[in-house]
Structures are given as structure tokens and as C-alpha cells.
C-alpha positions in Angstrom: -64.3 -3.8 10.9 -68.1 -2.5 10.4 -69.7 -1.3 12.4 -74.0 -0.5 12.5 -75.1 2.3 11.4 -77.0 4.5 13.5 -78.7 7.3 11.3 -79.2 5.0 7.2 -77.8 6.5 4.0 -80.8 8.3 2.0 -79.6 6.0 -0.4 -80.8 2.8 2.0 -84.4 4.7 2.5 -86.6 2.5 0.2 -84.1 -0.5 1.1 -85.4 -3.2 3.8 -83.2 -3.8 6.5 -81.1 -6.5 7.3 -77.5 -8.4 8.2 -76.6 -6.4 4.8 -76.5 -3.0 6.6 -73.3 -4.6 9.1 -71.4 -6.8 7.5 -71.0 -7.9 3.3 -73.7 -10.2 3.0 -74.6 -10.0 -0.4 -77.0 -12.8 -0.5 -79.2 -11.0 2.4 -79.2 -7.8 0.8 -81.1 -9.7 -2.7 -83.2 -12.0 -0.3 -84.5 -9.0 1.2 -84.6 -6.4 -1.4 -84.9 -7.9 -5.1 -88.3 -8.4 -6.5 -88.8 -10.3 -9.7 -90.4 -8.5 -12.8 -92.8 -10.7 -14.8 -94.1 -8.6 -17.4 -92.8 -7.7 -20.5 -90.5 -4.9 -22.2 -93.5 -2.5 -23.0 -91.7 -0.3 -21.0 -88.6 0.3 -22.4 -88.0 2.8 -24.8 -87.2 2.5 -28.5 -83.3 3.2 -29.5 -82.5 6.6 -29.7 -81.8 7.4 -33.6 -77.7 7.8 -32.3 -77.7 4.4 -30.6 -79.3 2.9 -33.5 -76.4 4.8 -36.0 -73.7 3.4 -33.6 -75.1 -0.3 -33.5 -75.7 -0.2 -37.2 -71.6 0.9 -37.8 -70.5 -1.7 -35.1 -72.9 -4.5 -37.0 -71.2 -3.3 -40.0 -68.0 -4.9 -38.7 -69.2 -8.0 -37.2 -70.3 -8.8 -40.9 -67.1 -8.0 -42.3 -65.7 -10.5 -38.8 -68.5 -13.2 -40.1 -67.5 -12.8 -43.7 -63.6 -13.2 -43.3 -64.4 -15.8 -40.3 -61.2 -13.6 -38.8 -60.9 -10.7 -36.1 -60.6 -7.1 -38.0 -58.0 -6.1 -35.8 -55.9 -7.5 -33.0 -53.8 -5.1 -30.8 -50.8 -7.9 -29.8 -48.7 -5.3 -28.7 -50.2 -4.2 -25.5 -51.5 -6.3 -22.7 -55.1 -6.1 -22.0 -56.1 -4.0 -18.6 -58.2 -1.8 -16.9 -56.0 1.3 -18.3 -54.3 -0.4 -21.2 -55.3 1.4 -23.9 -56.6 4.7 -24.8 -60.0 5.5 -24.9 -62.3 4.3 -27.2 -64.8 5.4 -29.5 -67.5 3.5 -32.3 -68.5 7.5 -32.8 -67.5 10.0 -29.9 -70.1 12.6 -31.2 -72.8 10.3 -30.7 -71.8 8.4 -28.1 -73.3 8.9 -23.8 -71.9 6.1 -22.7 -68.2 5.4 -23.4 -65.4 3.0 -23.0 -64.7 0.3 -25.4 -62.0 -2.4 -24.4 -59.5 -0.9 -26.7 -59.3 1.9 -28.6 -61.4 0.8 -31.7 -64.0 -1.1 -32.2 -63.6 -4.5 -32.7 -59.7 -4.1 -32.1 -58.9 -7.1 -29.7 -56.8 -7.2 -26.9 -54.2 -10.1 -26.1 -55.1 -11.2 -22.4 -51.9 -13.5 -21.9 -52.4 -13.9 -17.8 -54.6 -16.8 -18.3 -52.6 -18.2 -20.8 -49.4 -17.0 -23.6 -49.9 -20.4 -25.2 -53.4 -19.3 -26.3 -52.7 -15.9 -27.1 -49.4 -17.0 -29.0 -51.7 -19.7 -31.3 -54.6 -17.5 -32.2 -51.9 -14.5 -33.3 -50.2 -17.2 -35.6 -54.0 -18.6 -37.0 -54.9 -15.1 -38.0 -50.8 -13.7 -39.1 -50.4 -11.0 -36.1 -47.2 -11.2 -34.5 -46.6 -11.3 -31.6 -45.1 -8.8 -29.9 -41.6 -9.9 -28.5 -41.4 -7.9 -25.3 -44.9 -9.2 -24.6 -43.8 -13.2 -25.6 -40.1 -12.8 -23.9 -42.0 -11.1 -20.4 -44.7 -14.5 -20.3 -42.5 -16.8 -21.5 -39.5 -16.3 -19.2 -40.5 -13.8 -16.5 -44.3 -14.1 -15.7 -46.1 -17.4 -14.8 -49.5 -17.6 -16.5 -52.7 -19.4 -14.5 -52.6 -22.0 -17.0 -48.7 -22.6 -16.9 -49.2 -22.1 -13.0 -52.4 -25.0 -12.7 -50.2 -27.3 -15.4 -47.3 -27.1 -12.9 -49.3 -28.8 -10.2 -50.3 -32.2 -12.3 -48.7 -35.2 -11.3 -47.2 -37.1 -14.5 -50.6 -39.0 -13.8 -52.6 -36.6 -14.6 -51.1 -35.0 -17.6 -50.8 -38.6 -19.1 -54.6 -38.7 -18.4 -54.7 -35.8 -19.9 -53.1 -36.1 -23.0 -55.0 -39.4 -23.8 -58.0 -37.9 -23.2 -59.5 -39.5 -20.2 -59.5 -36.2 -18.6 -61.2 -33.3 -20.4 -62.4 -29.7 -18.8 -59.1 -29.3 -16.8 -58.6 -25.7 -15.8 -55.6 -25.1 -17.5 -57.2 -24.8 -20.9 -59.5 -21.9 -19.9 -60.0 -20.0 -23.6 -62.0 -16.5 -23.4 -60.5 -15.1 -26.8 -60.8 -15.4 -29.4 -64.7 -16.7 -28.8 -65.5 -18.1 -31.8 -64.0 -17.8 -34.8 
């Protein structure tokens, strides 16, 4: 339960009040509060010589991803998460900001709760196995959203499905790989 509060946050100070300040009311909060910036990015500053070094190395394997048409690295071993894998690092000397999604750049991560099918096919179309913990746990254990939305169609539907009729169903959701 929330409850007003009396005495705001300094944080609130320059904030204009509203339904925001008692309950989660998101859309209140920007109605009141955002203001739209029309000009243009003279304001910004220039890249810092280490953010240009890092972006430069990273761009470095994109070309190498562009030019083999193939991820450099997928990590099918260990199931993407918030804590899965170790930190990572493009260059921890230069770096301010850190936290890549695995612990190299451009390493993928396997994300099989949306789908092993998926995850299973793009290992095979660029010759990373699978690891067989990882398979045996989402094939036999775990029920994936998409194996958990396909369960639901009536023989109907996946008919309709199959021929075509029906497209944009949610149980081919594909975030990875994006496009290669």
C-alpha cells in the first residue's frame, strides 16, 4: 500500500506534482514532467579518445561478423541471465561503464526460454553444439514460451498454421540470432 508523502524526496524538488507521487502511475509522472527537446546535438560532447579506441576494436569484430556472415563466438553452454556469466570486458583499462552480456565481446548467449527449437537450429547453422545438459533440461524438463503458446492451438490452428494462412503467431518469437 502507498501511502502520500508528507515532506518530498530532494530528489522530487524540480518534479511537478501529481497522482505519480501516491500510487505507480507512470503515464502521469511523463504527462507532467517530460518536456520534448527540439534542437539538435550541438550539445553533446565529442567521444572521449578511450570510447573511440573501444568502439573502433568492437567495429573490428562486427566486420569480421559481416565478412563471415556468422557469429564470432557463441557461448551454448550456459543459459543466458542476469548473472550468467562473468563480467565482461571490450578493454577493462579503458572502460567507465561496464557490463557486456557475456564475458567477451561479441560472444553470444543461448536464450532457450523463449524457445530451444530456435536456439537448437541456429547452433546447428553455424556448427556449435549444443550443450547436452542445456538440450536434455528444455527438452524434457522445462517448458519454453513457445512450446507453452504451441500447446494451446487447436488442430485448427496449427493446420492454419502450417499452410500459411496464419503468419505472426507468437510462438515463433526469434530475438537471436538478429540477422545473420
Amino acid at each position: 500500500m502507498l501511502t502520500k508523502t508528507e515532506n518530498r524526496p530532494a530528489a522530487w524538488a524540480n518534479f511537478i506534482a501529481g497522482d505519480w507521487e501516491n500510487s505507480v502511475n507512470v503515464r502521469d509522472f511523463i504527462q507532467k514532467n517530460y518536456t520534448p527537446y527540439e534542437g539538435d546535438g550541438s550539445f553533446l560532447a565529442p567521444a572521449t579518445p578511450a570510447t573511440t579506441k573501444l568502439w573502433d576494436s568492437v567495429m573490428e569484430g562486427v566486420k569480421e561478423e559481416n565478412r563471415t556472415k556468422a557469429p564470432l563466438k557463441i557461448d551454448a553452454d550456459i543459459v543466458s541471465g542476469i548473472n550468467s556469466h562473468a563480467p565482461g570486458y571490450i578493454d577493462k583499462n579503458l572502460e567507465v561503464v561496464v557490463g557486456l552480456q557475456t564475458d567477451e565481446p561479441l560472444k553470444r548467449a543461448i536464450m532457450p526460454y523463449g524457445g530451444i527449437k530456435m536456439v537448437m537450429d541456429s547452433c546447428k547453422i553455424y556448427d556449435t553444439p549444443l550443450n547436452e545438459q542445456v538440450k536434455k533440461a528444455f527438452t524434457e524438463y522445462r517448458k519454453t514460451h513457445n512450446q507453452g503458446v504451441f500447446d494451446v492451438y487447436t488442430p485448427d490452428i496449427r493446420r492454419c498454421r502450417k499452410s500459411g494462412v496464419l503468419t505472426g503467431l507468437p510462438d515463433a518469437l526469434r530475438t537471436w540470432p538478429h540477422h545473420w
